[in-house]
Short mmCIF file of the C-alpha atoms (twelve columns), coordinates in Angstrom:
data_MODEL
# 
_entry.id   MODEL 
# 
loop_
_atom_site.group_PDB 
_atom_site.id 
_atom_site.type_symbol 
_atom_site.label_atom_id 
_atom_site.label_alt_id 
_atom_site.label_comp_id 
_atom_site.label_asym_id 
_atom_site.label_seq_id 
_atom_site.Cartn_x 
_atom_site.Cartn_y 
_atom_site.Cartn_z 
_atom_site.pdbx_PDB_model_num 
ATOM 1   C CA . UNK A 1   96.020 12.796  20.808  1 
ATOM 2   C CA . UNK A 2   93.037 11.391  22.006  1 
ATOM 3   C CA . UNK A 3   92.695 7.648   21.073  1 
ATOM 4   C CA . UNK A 4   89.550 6.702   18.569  1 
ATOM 5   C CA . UNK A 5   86.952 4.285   19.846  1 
ATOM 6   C CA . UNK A 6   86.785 2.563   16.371  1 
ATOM 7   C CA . UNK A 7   88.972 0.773   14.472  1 
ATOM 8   C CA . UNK A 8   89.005 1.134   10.894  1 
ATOM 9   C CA . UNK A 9   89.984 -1.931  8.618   1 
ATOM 10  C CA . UNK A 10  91.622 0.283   5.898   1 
ATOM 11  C CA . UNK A 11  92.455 -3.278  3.589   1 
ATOM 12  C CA . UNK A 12  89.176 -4.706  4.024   1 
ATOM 13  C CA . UNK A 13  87.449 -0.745  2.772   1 
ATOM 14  C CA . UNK A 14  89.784 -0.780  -0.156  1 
ATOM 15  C CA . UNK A 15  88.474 -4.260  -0.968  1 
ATOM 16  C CA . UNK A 16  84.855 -3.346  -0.650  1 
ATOM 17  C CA . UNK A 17  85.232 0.074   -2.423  1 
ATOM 18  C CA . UNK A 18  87.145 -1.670  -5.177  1 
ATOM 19  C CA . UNK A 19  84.708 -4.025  -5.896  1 
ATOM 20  C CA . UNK A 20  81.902 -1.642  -5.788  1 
ATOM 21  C CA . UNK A 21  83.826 0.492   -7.956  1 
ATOM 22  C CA . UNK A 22  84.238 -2.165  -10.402 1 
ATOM 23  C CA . UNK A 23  80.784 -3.501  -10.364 1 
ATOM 24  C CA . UNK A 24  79.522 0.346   -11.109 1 
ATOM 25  C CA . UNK A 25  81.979 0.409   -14.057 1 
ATOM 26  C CA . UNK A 26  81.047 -2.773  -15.574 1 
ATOM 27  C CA . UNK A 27  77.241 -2.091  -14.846 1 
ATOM 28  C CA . UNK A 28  76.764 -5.074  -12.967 1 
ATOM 29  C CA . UNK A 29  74.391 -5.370  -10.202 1 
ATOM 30  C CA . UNK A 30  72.719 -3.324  -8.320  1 
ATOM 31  C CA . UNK A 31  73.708 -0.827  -10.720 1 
ATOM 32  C CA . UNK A 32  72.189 -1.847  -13.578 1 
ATOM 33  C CA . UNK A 33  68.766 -1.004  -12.296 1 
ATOM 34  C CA . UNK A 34  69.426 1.654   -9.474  1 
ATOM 35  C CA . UNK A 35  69.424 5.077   -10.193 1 
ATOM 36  C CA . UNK A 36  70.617 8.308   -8.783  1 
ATOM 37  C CA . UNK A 37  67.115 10.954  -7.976  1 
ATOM 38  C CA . UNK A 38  69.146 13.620  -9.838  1 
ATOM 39  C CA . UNK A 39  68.383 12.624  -13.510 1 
ATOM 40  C CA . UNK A 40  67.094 15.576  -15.766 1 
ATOM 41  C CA . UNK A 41  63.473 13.815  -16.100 1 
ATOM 42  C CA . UNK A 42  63.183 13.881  -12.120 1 
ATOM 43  C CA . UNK A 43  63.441 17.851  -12.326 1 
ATOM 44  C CA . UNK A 44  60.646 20.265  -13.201 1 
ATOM 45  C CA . UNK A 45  59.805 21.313  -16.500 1 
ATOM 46  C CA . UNK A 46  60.250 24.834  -16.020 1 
ATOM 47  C CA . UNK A 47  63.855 24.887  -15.020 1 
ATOM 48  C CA . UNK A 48  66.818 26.181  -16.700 1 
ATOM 49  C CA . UNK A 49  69.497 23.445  -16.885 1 
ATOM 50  C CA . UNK A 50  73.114 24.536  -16.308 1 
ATOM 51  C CA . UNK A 51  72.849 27.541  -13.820 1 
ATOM 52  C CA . UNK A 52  71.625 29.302  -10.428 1 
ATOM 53  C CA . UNK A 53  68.375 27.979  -10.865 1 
ATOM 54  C CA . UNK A 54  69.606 24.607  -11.015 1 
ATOM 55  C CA . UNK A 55  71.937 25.078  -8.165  1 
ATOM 56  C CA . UNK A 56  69.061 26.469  -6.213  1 
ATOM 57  C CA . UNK A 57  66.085 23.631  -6.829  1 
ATOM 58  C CA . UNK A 58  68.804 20.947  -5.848  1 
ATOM 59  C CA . UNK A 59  69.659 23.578  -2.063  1 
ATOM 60  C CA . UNK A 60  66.066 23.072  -1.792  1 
ATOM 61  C CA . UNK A 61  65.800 19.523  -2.517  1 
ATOM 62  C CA . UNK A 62  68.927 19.134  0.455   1 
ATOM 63  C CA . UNK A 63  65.935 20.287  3.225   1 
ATOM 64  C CA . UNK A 64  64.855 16.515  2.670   1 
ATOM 65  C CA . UNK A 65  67.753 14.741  2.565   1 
ATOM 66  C CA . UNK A 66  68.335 13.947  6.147   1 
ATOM 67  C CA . UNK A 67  66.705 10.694  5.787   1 
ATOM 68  C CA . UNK A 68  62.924 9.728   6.525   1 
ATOM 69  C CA . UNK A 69  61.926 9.761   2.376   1 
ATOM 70  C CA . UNK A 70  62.925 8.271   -0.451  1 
ATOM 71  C CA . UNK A 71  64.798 10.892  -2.483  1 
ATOM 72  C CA . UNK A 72  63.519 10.093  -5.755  1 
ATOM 73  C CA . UNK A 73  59.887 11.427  -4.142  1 
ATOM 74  C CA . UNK A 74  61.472 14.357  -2.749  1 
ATOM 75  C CA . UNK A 75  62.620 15.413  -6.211  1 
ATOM 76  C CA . UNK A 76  59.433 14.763  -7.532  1 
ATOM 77  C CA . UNK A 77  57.227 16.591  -5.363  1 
ATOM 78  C CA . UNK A 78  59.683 19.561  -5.483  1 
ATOM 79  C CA . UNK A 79  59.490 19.513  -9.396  1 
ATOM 80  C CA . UNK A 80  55.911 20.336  -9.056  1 
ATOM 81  C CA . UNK A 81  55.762 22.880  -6.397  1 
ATOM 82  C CA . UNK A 82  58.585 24.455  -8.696  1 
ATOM 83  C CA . UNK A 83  56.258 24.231  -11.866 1 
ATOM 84  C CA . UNK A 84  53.427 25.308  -9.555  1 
ATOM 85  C CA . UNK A 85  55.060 28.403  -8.220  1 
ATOM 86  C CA . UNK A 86  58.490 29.027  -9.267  1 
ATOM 87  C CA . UNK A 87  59.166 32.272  -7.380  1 
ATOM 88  C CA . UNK A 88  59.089 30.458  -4.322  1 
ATOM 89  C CA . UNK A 89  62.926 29.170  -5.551  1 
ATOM 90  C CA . UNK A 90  63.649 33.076  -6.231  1 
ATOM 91  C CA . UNK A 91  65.742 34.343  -2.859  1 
ATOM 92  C CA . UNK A 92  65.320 37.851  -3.607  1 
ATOM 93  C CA . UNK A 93  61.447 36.776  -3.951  1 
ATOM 94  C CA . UNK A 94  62.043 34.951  -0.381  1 
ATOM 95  C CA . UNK A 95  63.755 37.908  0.696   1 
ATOM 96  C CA . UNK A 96  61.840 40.535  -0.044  1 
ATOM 97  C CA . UNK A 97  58.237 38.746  1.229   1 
ATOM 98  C CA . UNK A 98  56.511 41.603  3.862   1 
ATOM 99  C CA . UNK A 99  54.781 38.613  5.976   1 
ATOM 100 C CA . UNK A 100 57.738 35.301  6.124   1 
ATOM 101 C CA . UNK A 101 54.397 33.391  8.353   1 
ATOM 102 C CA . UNK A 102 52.191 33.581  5.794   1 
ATOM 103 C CA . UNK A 103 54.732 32.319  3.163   1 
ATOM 104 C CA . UNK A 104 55.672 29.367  5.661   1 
ATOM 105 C CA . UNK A 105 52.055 28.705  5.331   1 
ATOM 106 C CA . UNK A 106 51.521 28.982  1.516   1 
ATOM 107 C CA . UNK A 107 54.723 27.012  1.116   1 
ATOM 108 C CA . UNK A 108 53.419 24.242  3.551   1 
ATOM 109 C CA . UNK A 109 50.169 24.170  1.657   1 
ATOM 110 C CA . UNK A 110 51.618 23.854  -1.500  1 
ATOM 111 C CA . UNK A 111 53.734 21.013  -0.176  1 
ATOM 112 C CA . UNK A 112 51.140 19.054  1.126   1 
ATOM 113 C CA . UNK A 113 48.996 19.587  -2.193  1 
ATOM 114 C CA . UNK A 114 51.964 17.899  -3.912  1 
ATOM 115 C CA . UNK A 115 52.245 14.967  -2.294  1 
ATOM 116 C CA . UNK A 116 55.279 16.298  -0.098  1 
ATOM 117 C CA . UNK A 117 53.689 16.047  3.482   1 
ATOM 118 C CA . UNK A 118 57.176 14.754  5.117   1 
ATOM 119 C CA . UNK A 119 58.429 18.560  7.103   1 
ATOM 120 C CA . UNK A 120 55.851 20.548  5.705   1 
ATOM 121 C CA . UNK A 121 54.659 21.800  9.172   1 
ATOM 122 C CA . UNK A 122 54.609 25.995  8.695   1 
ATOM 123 C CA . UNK A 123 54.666 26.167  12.535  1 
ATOM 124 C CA . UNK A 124 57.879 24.148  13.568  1 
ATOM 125 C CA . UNK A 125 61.032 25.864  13.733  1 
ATOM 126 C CA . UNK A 126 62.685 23.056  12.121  1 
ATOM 127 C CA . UNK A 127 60.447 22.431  9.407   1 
ATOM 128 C CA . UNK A 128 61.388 22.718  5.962   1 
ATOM 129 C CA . UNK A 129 59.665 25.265  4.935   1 
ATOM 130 C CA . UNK A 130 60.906 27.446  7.756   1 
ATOM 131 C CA . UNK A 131 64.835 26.122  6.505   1 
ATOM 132 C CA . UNK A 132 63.433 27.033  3.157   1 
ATOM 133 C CA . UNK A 133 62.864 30.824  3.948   1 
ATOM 134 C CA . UNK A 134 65.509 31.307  6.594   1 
ATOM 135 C CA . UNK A 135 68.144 29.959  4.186   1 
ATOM 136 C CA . UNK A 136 67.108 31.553  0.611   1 
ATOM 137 C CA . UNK A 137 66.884 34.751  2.357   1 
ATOM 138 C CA . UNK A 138 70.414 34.438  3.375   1 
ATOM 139 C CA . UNK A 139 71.400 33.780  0.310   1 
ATOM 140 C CA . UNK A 140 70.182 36.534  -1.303  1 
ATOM 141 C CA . UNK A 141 71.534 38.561  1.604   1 
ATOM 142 C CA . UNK A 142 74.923 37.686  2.015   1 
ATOM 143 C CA . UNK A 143 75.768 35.191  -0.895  1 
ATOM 144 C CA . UNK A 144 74.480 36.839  -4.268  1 
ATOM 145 C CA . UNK A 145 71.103 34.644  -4.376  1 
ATOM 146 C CA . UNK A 146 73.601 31.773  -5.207  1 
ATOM 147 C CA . UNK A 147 74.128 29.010  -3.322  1 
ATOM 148 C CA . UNK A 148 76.676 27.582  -4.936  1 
ATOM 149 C CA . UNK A 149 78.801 31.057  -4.062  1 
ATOM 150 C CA . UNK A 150 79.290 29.836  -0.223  1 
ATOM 151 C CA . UNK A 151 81.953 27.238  -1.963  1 
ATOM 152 C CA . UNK A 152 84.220 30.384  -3.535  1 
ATOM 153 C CA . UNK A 153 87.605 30.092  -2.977  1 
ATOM 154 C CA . UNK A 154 87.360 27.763  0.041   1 
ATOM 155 C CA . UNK A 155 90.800 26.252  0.488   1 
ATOM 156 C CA . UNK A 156 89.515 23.540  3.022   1 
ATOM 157 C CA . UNK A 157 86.042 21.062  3.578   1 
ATOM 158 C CA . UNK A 158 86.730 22.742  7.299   1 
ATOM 159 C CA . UNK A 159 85.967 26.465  5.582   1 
ATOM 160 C CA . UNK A 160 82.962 24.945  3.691   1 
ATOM 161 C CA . UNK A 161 81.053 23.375  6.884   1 
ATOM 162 C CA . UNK A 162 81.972 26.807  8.846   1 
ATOM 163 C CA . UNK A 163 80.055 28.447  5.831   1 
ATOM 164 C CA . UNK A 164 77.317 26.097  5.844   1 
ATOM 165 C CA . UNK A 165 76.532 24.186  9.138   1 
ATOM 166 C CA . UNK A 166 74.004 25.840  11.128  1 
ATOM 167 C CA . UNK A 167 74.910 28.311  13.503  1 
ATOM 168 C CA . UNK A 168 73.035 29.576  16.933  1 
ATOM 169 C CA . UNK A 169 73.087 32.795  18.961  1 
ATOM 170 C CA . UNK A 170 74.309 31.865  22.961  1 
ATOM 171 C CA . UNK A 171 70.447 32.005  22.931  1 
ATOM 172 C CA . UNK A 172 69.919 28.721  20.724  1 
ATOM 173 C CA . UNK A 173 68.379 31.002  18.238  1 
ATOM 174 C CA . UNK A 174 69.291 30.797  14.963  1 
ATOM 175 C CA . UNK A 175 71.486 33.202  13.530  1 
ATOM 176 C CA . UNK A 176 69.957 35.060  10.704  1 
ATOM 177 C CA . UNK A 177 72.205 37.824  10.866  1 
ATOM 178 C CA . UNK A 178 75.575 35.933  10.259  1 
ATOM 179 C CA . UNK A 179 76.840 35.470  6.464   1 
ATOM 180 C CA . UNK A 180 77.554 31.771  7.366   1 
ATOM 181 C CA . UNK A 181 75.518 29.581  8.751   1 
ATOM 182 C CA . UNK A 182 72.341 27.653  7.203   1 
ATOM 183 C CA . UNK A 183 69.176 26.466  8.715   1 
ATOM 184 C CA . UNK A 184 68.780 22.688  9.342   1 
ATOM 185 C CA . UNK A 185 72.247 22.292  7.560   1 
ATOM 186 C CA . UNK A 186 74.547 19.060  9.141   1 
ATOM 187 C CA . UNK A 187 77.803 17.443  7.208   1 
ATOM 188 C CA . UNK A 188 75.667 15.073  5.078   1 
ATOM 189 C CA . UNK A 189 73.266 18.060  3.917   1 
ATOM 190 C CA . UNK A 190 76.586 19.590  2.801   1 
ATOM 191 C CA . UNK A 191 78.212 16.681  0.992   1 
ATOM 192 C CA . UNK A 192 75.006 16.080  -0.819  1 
ATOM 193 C CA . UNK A 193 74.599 19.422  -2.283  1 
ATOM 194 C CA . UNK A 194 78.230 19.374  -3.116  1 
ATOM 195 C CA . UNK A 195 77.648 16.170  -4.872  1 
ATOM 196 C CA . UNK A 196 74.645 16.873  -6.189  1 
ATOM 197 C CA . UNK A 197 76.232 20.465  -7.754  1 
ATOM 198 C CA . UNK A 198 79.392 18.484  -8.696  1 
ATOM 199 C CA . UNK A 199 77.870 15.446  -10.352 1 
ATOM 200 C CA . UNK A 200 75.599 17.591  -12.526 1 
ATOM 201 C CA . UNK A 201 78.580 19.867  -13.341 1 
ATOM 202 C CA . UNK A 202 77.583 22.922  -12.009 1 
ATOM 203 C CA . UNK A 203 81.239 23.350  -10.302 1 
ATOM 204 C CA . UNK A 204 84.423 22.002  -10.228 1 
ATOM 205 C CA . UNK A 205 85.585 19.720  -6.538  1 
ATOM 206 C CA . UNK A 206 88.153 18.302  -6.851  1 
ATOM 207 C CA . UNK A 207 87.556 16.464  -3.487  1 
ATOM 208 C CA . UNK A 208 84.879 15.695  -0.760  1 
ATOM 209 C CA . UNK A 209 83.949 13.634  1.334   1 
ATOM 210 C CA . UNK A 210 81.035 11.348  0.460   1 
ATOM 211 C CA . UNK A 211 77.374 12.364  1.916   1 
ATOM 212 C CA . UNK A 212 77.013 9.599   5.090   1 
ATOM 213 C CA . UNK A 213 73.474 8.592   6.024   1 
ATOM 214 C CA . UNK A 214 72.479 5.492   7.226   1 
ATOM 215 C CA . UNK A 215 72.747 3.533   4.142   1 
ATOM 216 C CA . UNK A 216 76.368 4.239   3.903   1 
ATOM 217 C CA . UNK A 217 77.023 3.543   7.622   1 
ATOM 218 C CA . UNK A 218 74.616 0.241   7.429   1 
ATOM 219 C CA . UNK A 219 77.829 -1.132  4.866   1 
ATOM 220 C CA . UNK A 220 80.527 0.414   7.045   1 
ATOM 221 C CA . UNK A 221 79.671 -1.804  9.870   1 
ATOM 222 C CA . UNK A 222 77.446 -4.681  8.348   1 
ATOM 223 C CA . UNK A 223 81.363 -5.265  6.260   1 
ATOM 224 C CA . UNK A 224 83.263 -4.257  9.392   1 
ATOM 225 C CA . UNK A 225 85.011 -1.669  7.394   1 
ATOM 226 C CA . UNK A 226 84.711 -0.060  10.666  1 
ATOM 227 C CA . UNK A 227 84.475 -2.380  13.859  1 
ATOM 228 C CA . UNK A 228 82.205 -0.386  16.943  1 
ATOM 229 C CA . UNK A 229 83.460 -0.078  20.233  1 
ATOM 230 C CA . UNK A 230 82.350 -1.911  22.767  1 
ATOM 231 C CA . UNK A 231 80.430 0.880   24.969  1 
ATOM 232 C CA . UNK A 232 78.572 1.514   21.523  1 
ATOM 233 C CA . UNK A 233 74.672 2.157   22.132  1 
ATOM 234 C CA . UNK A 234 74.073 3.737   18.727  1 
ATOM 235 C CA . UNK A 235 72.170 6.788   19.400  1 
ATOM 236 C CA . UNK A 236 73.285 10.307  18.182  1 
ATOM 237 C CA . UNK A 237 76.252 10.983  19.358  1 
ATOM 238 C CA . UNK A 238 77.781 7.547   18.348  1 
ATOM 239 C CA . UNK A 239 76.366 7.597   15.136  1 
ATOM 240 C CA . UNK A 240 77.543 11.079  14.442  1 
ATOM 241 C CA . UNK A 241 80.950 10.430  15.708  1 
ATOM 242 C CA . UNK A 242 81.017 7.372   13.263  1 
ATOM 243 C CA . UNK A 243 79.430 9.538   10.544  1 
ATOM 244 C CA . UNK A 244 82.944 11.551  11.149  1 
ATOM 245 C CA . UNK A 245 85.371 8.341   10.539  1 
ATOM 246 C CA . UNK A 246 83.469 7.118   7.617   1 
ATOM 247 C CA . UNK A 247 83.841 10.488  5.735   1 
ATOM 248 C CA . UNK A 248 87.168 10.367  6.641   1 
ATOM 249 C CA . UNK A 249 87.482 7.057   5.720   1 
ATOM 250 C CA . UNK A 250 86.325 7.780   2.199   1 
ATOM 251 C CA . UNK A 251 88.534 10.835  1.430   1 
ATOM 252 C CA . UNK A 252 91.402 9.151   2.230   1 
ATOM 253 C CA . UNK A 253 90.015 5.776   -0.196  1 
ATOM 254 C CA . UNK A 254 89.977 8.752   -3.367  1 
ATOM 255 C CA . UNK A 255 93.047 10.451  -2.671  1 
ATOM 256 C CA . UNK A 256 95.092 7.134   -2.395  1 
ATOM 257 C CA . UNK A 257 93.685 5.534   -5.148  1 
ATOM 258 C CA . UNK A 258 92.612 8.184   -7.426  1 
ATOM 259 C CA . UNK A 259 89.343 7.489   -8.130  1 
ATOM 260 C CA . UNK A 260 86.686 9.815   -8.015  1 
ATOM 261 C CA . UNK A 261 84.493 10.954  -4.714  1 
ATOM 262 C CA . UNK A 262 81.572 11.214  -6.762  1 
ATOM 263 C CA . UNK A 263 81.956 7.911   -8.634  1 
ATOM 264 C CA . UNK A 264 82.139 6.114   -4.873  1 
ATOM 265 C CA . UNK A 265 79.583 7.879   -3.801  1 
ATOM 266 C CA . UNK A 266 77.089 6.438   -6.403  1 
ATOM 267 C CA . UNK A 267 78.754 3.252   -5.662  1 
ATOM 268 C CA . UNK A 268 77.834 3.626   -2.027  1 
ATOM 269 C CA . UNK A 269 74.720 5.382   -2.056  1 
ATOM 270 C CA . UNK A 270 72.694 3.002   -4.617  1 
ATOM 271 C CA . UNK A 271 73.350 -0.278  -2.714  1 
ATOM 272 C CA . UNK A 272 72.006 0.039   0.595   1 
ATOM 273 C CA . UNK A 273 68.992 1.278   -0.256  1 
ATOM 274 C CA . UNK A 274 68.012 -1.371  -3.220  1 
ATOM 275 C CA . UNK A 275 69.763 -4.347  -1.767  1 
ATOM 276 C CA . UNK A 276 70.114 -4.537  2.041   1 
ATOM 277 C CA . UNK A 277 66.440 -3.655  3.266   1 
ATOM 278 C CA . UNK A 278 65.172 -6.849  1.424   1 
ATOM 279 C CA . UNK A 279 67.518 -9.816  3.623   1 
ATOM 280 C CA . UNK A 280 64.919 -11.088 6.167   1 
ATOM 281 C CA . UNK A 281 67.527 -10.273 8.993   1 
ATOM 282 C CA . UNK A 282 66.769 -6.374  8.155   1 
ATOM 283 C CA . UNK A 283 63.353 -6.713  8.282   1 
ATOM 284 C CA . UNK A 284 61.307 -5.719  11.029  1 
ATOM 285 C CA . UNK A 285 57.757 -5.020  12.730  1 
ATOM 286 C CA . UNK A 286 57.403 -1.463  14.170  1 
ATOM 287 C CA . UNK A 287 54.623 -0.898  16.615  1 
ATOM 288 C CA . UNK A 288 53.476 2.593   17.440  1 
ATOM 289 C CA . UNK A 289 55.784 5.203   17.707  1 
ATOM 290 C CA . UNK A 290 57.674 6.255   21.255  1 
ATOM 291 C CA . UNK A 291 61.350 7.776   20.410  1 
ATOM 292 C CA . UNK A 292 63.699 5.192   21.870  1 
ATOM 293 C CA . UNK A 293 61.039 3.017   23.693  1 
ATOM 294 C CA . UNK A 294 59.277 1.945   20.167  1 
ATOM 295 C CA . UNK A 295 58.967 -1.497  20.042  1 
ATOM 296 C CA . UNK A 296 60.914 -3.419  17.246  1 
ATOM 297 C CA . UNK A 297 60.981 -6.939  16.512  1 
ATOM 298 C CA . UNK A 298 62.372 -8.954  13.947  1 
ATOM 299 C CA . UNK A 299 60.057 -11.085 10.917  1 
ATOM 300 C CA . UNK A 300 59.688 -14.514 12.191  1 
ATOM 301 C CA . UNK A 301 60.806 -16.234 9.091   1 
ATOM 302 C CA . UNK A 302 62.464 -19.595 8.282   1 
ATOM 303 C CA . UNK A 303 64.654 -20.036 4.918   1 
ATOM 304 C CA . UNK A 304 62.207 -21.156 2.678   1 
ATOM 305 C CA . UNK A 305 62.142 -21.239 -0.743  1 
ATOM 306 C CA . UNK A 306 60.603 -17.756 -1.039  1 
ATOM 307 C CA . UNK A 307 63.240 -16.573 1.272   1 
ATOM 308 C CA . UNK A 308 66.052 -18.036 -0.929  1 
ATOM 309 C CA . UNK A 309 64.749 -16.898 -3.902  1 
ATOM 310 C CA . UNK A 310 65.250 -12.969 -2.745  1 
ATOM 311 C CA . UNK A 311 68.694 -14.235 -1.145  1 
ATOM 312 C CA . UNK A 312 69.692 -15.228 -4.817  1 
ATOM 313 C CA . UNK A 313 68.457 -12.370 -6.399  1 
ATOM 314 C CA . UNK A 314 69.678 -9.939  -4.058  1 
ATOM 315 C CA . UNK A 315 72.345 -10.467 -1.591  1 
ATOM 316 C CA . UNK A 316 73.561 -13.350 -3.692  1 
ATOM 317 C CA . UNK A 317 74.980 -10.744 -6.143  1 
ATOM 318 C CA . UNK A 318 76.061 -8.353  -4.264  1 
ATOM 319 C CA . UNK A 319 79.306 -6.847  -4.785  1 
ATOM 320 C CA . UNK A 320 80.049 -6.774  -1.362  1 
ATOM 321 C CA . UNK A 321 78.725 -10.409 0.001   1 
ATOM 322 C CA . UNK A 322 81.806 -11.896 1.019   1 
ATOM 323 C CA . UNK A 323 82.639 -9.221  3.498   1 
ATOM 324 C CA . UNK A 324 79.273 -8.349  4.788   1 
ATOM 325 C CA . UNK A 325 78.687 -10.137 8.155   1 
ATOM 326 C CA . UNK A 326 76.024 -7.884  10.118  1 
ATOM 327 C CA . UNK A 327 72.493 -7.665  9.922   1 
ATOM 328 C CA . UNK A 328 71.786 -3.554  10.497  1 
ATOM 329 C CA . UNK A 329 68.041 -2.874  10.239  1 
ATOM 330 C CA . UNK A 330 66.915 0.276   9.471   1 
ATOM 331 C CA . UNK A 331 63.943 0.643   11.715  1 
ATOM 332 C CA . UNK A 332 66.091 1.245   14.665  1 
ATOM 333 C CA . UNK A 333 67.857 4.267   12.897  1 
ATOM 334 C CA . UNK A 334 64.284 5.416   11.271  1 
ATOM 335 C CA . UNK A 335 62.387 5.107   14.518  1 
ATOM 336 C CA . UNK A 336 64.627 5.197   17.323  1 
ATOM 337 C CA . UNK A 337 67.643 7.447   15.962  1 
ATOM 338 C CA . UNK A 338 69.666 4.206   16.262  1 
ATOM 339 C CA . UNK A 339 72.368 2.532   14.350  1 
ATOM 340 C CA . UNK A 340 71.778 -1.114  15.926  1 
ATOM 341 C CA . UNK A 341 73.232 -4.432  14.760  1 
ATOM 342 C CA . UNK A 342 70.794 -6.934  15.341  1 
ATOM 343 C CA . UNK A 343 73.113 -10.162 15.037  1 
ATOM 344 C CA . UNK A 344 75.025 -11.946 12.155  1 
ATOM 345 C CA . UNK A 345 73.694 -11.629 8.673   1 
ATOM 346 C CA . UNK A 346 72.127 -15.299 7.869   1 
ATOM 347 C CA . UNK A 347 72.284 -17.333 4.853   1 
ATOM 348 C CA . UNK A 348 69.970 -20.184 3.276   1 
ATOM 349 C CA . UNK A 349 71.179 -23.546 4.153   1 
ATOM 350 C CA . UNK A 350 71.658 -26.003 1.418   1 
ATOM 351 C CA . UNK A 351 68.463 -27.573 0.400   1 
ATOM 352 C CA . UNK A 352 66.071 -24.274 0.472   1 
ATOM 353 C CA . UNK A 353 66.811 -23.190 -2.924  1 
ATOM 354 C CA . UNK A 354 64.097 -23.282 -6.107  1 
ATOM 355 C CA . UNK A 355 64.630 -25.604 -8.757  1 
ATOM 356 C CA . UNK A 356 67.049 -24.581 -11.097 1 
ATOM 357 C CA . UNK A 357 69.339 -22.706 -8.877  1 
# 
């Protein structure tokens, strides 16, 4: 067996999980304020709660959620194209369309037009609204015009990403003629809906692994739940291999323990995002955009009493302080497809603090 490059600190991940665990059940901070995007009065107006068209607004809503926009908007902008034009969520309606470039280009329109610019191109093969028509129109093909079908009576999380990853001809085309296989679809894609379905109890999973984006692999290594090797760079193919241990990682957490995958995964999900991004050793200044050769420096900033003041009211309270020791900025991910620790996480000294704290 071939030896892994990272070492995982199981003790120090069942500390951090159980205090983020704890801090979600007592509603203590960050959760007291965060919020998951999948709360009935971020979905349109029009849908039916409960059911396949549920199921099938949140598959659409997974075309964004490979990172680059807050969720929250995605959901939002799709509530309005749905309450705009809900066929366009019907996969026989998908299906059955005589001209699939001109509905790439309505749908793109209609995207833009509701604020939801992010993958709207109708011309790139990996847009979203390509994924959108590829993927309905398998559904309705092979899977009933029910996405939530390609889970039935999987006995493995291996037979649910052979369903659902994307899969290519030897020609790197993709395969629209396969049962399995959906557009633009990676492992996080596929824990998200999942958890999405799950959470909002349109099925029963008993276990999963938690969706793994950035924000979840910014605590992994900022705690050193996992510790990088030392040939790490941080591009793809690290990340992704990382992506793999993490999920792991987490599975094995909630079937030790017994607590619920979709309970850590709120824990896990809502802190990044609302806590991290504001410590002065994740912020950064981007200059124009070149792939890996955009520039990215940090915020020349001294611990001030400004500076303090967001310490205390963020990273202060964190649940996971006391183990977090990396700064992980998120530009490098966002801008260079780069998981990069920029040095150790900072504190105020004494004597920068406001009055009264």
């Amino acid at each position: 067996m071939k030896k892994s490059r990272f070492k995982v600190n199981r003790r120090r991940a069942n500390q951090v999980f159980g205090a983020l665990l704890e801090a979600l059940d007592r509603n203590q901070f960050p959760y007291n304020f965060a919020e998951v995007p999948h709360l009935d009065s971020n979905f349109p107006n029009n849908v039916e709660f409960g059911g396949v068209e549920e199921a099938i607004f949140l598959f659409v809503v997974c075309f964004w959620m490979r990172g680059g926009i807050k969720s929250i908007a995605a959901f939002k902008a799709l509530a309005k194209v749905h309450e705009e034009r809900k066929e366009l969520f019907c996969p026989a309606f998908i299906a059955d369309h005589p001209e699939p470039n001109s509905l790439a280009s309505d749908i793109s329109d209609l995207l833009r037009a509701c604020g939801l610019s992010y993958r709207s191109s109708a011309t790139s093969p990996t847009s979203a609204p390509r994924e959108w028509i590829e993927d309905l129109t398998k559904l309705h093909r092979f899977w009933q015009s029910d996405p939530r079908n390609l889970l039935l009576d999987a006995t493995s999380i291996e037979e649910v990403y052979d369903r659902m990853l994307i899969r290519r001809t030897a020609s790197g085309k993709f395969d629209a003629n396969n049962c399995n296989g959906l557009l633009g679809f990676r492992e996080k894609m596929v824990s998200m809906i999942v958890f999405f379905w799950a959470d909002r109890g349109l099925l029963e999973q008993a276990s999963f692994p938690v969706p793994v984006d950035f924000h979840v692999l910014r605590l992994a290594v900022a705690c050193e739940l996992v510790v990088l090797p030392e040939d790490w760079d941080g591009y793809e193919s690290d990340w992704k291999q990382l992506a793999d241990v993490v999920r792991t990682l987490t599975q094995s957490y909630c079937t030790k323990t017994g607590q619920s995958w979709l309970r850590l995964c709120d824990a896990l999900w809502l802190l990044s995002g609302n806590v991290c991004h504001r410590h002065p050793d994740n912020t950064s200044i981007v200059g124009k955009y070149e792939a890996r050769r955009t520039k990215i420096d940090p915020i020349n900033f001294s611990w001030n009493s400004r500076w303090s003041q967001i310490y205390l009211n963020t990273c202060a309270r964190c649940p996971a302080e006391r183990w977090c020791v990396h700064a992980v900025p998120s530009a490098y991910y966002y801008r260079r497809g780069q998981l990069h620790i920029r040095g150790p996480r900072t504190k105020p000294p004494s004597g920068t603090f406001l009055p009264g704290f």
